[in-house]
C-alpha positions in Angstrom: 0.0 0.0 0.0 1.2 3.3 -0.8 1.9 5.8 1.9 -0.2 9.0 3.0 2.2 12.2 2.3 1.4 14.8 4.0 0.2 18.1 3.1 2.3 20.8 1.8 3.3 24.4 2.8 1.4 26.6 0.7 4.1 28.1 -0.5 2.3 29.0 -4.0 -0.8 31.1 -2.5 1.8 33.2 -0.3 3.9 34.0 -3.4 0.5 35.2 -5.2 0.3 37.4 -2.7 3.8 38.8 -2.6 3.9 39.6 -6.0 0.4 41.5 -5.9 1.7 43.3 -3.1 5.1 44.2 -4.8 3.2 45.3 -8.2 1.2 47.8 -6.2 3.7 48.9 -4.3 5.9 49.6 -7.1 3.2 50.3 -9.8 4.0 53.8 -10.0 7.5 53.2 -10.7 6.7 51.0 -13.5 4.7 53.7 -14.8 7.4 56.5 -15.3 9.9 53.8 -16.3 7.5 52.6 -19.5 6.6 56.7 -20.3 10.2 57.6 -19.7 11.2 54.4 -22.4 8.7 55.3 -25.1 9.1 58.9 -24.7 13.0 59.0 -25.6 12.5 56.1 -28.0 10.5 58.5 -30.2 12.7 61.4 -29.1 10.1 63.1 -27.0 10.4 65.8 -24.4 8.7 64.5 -20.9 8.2 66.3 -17.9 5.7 66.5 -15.0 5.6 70.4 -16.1 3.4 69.9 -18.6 1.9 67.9 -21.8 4.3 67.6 -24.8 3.1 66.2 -27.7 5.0 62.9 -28.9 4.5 61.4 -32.4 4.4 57.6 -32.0 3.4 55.8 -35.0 1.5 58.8 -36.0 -0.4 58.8 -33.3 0.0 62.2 -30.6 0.7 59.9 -27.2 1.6 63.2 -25.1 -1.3 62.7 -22.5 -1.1 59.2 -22.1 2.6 59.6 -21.6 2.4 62.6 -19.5 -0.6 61.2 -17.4 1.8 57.9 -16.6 4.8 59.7 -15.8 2.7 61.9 -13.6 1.5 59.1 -11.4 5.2 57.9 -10.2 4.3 60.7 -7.3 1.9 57.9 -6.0 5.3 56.2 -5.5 5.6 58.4 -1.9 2.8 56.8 -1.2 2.4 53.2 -2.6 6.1 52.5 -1.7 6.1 52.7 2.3 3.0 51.2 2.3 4.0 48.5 0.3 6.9 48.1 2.4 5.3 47.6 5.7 2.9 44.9 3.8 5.7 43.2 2.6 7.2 43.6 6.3 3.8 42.0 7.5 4.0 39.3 4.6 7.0 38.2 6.2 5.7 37.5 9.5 2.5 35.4 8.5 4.8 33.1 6.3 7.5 32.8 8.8 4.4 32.3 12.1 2.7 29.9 9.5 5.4 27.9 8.4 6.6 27.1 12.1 3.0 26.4 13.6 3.0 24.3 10.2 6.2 22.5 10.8 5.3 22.1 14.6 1.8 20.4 13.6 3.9 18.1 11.0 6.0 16.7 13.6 2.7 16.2 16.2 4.2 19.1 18.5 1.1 21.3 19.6 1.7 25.1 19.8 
């Protein structure tokens, strides 16, 4: 007969949930990163100052592009946040995972 195995550590869902938590922490920055890249690939001038207009594949992308670089301010914002979640993150896994381990071996917390 073929053994029982016992369950695994979710390590999968809590993964999930780190990389939601580092996308929206750092969201913003991925914003004026991808603006900042088109912009000077099509030789554009951008600037929180103001809309510039910016030619890309005949098509005037200056709001879109100013509108995304805009919202890296967010950034003062999303990334301490997202740091105390990630901060938080860290102690559910580790709590879980030794309550886990504990329950494995037959030791009660």
């Amino acid at each position: 007969m073929s053994e029982i195995q016992p369950p695994r550590f979710p390590w999968l869902r809590y993964i999930l949930v780190l990389i939601v938590i580092l996308l929206i922490a750092l969201g913003p920055v991925i914003s004026v990163i991808i603006s900042s890249s088109i912009a000077s690939a099509n030789g554009c001038n951008l600037n929180e100052g103001g809309v510039n207009v910016c030619m890309v594949g005949g098509t005037d992308m200056g709001d879109m592009l100013y509108t995304m670089f805009v919202m890296g301010w967010f950034g003062l914002l999303t990334l301490p946040l997202g740091f105390g979640a990630v901060i938080v993150w860290i102690v559910i896994v580790t709590t879980h995972r030794i309550a886990w381990g504990r329950r494995q071996k037959g030791i009660q917390p």
